[in-house]
Phi, psi and omega in degrees: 000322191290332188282323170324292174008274215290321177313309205286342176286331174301309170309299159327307214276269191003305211260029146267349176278347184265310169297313184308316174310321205277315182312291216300318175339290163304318167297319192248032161043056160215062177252027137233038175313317207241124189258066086266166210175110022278329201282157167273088172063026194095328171305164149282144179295330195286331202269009175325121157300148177297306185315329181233067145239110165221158189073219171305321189270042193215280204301345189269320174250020149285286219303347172320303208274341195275358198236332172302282190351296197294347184289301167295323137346287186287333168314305227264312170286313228274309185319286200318335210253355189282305192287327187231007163225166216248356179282123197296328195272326141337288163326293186312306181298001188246011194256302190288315166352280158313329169277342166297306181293331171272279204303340176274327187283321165281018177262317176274343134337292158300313169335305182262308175324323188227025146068059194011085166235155247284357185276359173241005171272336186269349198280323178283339148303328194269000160285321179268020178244012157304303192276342164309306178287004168269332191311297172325270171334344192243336171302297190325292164340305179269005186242160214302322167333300183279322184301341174274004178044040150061074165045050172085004194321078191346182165285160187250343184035033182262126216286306203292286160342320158280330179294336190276327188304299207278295184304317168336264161270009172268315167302305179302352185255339166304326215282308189296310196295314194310303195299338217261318187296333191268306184313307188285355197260355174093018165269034204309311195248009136007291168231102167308320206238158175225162344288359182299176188230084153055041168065003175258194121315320189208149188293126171291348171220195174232070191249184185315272161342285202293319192278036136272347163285311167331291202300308204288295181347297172268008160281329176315319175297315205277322183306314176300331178298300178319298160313337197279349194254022195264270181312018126274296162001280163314301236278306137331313178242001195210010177346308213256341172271123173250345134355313198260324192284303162335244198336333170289313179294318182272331165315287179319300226270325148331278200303296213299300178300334143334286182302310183274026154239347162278357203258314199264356170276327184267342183299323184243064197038037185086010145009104185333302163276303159342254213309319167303328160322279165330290181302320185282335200264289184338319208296319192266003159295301171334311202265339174265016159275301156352262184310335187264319189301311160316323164288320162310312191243060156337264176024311201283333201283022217265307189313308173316310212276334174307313178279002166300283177329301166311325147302328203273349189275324181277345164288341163325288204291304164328290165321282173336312174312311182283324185304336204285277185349000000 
């Protein structure tokens, strides 16, 4: 189980290195460098020469190979946790993964087959940060931690917690779409200036473009209210779990660094790294709000994995019966 683990934290890192990737695709407008799909100009993908990945066509089809990897990759956990762990429901996420992972490689197919527009470019941003977050989770799901339920740690029965935990990140992830909406629809520069609104508060005028920049701004306020009061919480009532307190403690400091590369995406105009930046960091406040809500409510998963065990003790006993027999 632990060579699971590590795979599966490898897996995580891939398929952040695959958002990241996906960003710069988008940041330098080259999701349509290479205009055919799946082949590169005619190649088969692996067999593309290095020599003409230049331009836009360093970043689509790199993003190409790196969406293989990661492809082949999620075969290979879905088999390994299908062969060696006993959890049924475990098993089902690492079977959904891989159908996330086929359903993610045709969206960006379609994407260039219809010349990325924008409702299936934003639906292939928010998918893949689906599968990121199953990924995360299959990390979680698999590490010596969770099977020992972080040494044995009691139930937290905190009422409140749970709901922010549970809140948390169903925000943070509308938030990942606004954004994703704003990046395809070109509305990034919208509202030139920050943190003013058009030297204001509030936009003086009204278009398509600006209240989809409008909207992630206050989602932005609101995501940060909500973490500071996730992590005062923990922080406050729960001091002695560092199960909880980690994952609290890299949230805050994630939202913060967030904020200040959304700030610092309009300072330089939608700027390259900046702006791949913004994106790749939203993916992981998204995925450490996860991981700490999942700790929070261990509890549920207890009942299932007891009765895994309880089969597995009794198909034991059977077996044993029968050799005897």
């Amino acid at each position: 189980m632990p060579w699971l683990h590590h795979y599966t934290r490898l897996l995580a890192a891939a398929s952040l290195l695959l958002i990241t990737a996906g960003g710069l695709v988008t940041s330098t407008g080259s999701g349509l460098s290479v205009p055919d799909w799946p082949n590169t100009y005619g190649y088969f993908m692996f067999s593309f020469p290095l020599s003409k990945m230049v331009g836009g066509i360093f970043y689509e089809h790199g993003h190409r190979l790196i969406a293989s990897v990661v492809g082949l990759l999620t075969i290979g956990l879905a088999v390994w946790i299908s062969r060696i762990d006993r959890r049924r429901w475990v098993k089902r996420l690492g079977w959904t993964a891989l159908g996330a992972v086929i359903m993610q490689g045709m969206l960006g197919g379609l994407t260039v087959i219809y010349f990325l527009p924008p409702a299936i470019s934003i639906s292939h941003a928010g998918l893949a940060q689906l599968f990121f977050a199953l990924i995360v989770s299959l990390a979680i799901f698999t590490s010596k931690g969770w099977h020992s339920r972080y040494d044995h740690r009691p139930p937290l029965n905190d009422w409140i917690l749970s709901r922010l935990a549970l809140f948390t990140p169903l925000l943070i992830y509308v938030q990942i779409l606004v954004g994703a909406t704003m990046r395809h629809t070109d509305a990034g520069l919208a509202i030139p200036d920050f943190p003013l609104v058009f030297g204001g508060l509030w936009p003086p005028v009204w278009t398509a473009a600006i209240s989809i920049h409008f909207a992630h701004r206050i989602g932005a306020l609101l995501v940060a209210a909500v973490v500071c009061a996730t992590v005062g919480h923990v922080l406050y009532h729960h001091a002695s779990r560092r199960e909880l307190c980690r994952p609290a403690l890299l949230l805050s400091s994630l939202v913060l660094l967030q904020i200040a590369l959304g700030g610092w995406t309009i300072w330089s105009e939608k700027h390259v790294a900046v702006n791949t930046a913004h994106v790749a960091v939203g993916a992981l406040v998204w995925v450490t709000a996860l991981s700490l809500t999942l700790r929070v409510h261990r509890e549920w998963f207890v009942t299932e994995e007891q009765a895994q065990r309880h089969d597995a003790r009794l198909d034991a006993v059977a077996t044993h019966s029968e050799a005897q027999a």
